[in-house]
C-alpha positions, 0 to 999 in steps of 0.5 A: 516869958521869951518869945521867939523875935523872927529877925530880918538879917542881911545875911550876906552871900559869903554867910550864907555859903557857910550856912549852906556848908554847915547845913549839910551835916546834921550829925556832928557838933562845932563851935567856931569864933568868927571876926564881927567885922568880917561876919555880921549875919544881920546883927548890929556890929557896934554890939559885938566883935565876935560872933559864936557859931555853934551847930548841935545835930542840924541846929546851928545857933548865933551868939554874939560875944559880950551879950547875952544874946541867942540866935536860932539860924532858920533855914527858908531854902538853900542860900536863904536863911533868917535868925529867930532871937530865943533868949530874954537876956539884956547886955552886960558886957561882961562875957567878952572871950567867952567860951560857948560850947554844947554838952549833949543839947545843953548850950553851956558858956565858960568864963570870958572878960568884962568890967575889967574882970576874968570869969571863972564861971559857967552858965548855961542857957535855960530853954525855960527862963530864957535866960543864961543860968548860973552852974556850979563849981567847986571852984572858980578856974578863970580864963578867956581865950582871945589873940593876945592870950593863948588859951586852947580848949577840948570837949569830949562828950562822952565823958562830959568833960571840958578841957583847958591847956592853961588858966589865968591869974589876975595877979595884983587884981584890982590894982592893975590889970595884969594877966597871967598863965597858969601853966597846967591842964584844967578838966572840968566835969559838967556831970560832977562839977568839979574842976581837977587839975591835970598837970602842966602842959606837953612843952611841944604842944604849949610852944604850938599853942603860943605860936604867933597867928595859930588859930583853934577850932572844936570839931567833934572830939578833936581840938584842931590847932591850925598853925600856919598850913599845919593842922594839929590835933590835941588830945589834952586828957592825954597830953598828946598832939600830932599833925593830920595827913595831907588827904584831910588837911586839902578838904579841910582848906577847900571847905574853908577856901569855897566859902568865900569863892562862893562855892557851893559844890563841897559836901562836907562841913569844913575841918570834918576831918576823920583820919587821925595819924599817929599820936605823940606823948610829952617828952618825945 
């Protein structure tokens, strides 16, 4: 049975600006991926290279890629918080690039690398087991998304559906470990559990998506490509894109910009963006 281990973090004073922003907002869903070696909230770095930041309403939760670890953030007072770990999992390494994101309160991860090897799988965390549990498929969709592979992924939760700009093939497995893109659009179905290939990529979008240094963020219903100083939105079950208008795009780097001035004084989560401009469809 797991128990809920109250762990004494030393969380820094730049994690605990971004807690405090994120705190603020109790209504919308995010999922970010932050360098271990920058943010540790208390976590032994020699575990992790990547931290999954996942907040769902006003809960904001830890998972430290490339184990099976969960953390619950417990807020004590502005500036203050602790980590409470909720899961009975052991490392196993194999979930390095996994992709963490909640479906209305249910924590799922997708795919990720390991032992040499792509998943293609999801799991989700069992409040009961504690543990993270296999979910079924019709078929297994392998992909993982880090710097040297570009992978974008969309959740609409109205419909249940995850959405991937691409998936990979490991082509000669194990024989080398090449890697390659499946150019095409992948909708998975967490109500069904089935994966239905939508077609290839917007070229305009795909080229974006490559660029080197472009950064991806999920943020409510948008999937937000940040693209130098550009922020892109990208609507995959529609294979459109367009770019935010100058209003969003200066609160979304002064949201960004103040966690590490240490101010405290913005309001909203940062990239809460709400204007949405025009969209552009494939070939125009």
């Amino acid at each position: 049975m797991g128990q809920r281990v109250a762990t004494n973090s030393n969380i820094n004073e730049t994690e605990s600006a971004l807690l405090d922003i994120l705190s603020k907002d109790t209504v919308n869903p995010l999922q970010i991926k932050l360098d271990g070696d920058v943010f540790k909230f208390g976590i032994n770095p020699f575990t992790n290279s990547t931290i999954s930041l996942l907040k769902n309403k006003k809960e904001i939760y830890i998972q430290p890629l490339g184990t099976g670890k969960l953390y619950q953030v417990k807020k004590e007072e502005k500036g203050k918080y602790h980590l409470e770990r909720i899961d009975s999992t052991y490392f196993n390494g194999a979930n390095f690039n996994a992709i963490n994101f909640f479906m209305n309160d249910t924590l799922f991860q997708y795919g990720g690398d390991g032992y040499w090897h792509i998943r293609g799988y999801l799991t989700y965390f069992s409040y009961k087991t504690h543990e993270w549990e296999l979910y079924n498929a019709n078929r297994l969709v392998i992909a993982f998304e880090d710097v040297n592979n570009n992978l974008v992924y969309n959740i609409n939760r109205n419909k249940r559906n995850l959405y991937l700009s691409n998936s990979f093939s490991q082509v000669d497995f194990p024989a080398s470990l090449n890697v390659e893109s499946i150019d095409s659009v992948y909708q998975y179905n967490t109500q069904s559990r089935i994966w239905t290939t939508l077609g290839k990529t917007n070229p305009q979008l795909k080229e974006i998506i490559e660029t080197k240094g472009a950064l991806h963020y999920q943020l409510n219903e948008y999937s937000i490509i940040q693209n130098k100083l550009e922020l892109i939105w990208a609507d995959f079950e529609n294979n459109t894109f367009g770019k935010f208008k100058e209003r969003a795009k200066s609160e979304f780097k002064e949201n960004w910009l103040s966690i590490y001035l240490n101010n405290r004084r913005p309001q909203r989560c940062p990239g809460r963006i709400s204007e949405r401009p025009r969209r552009r469809r494939q070939g125009t």
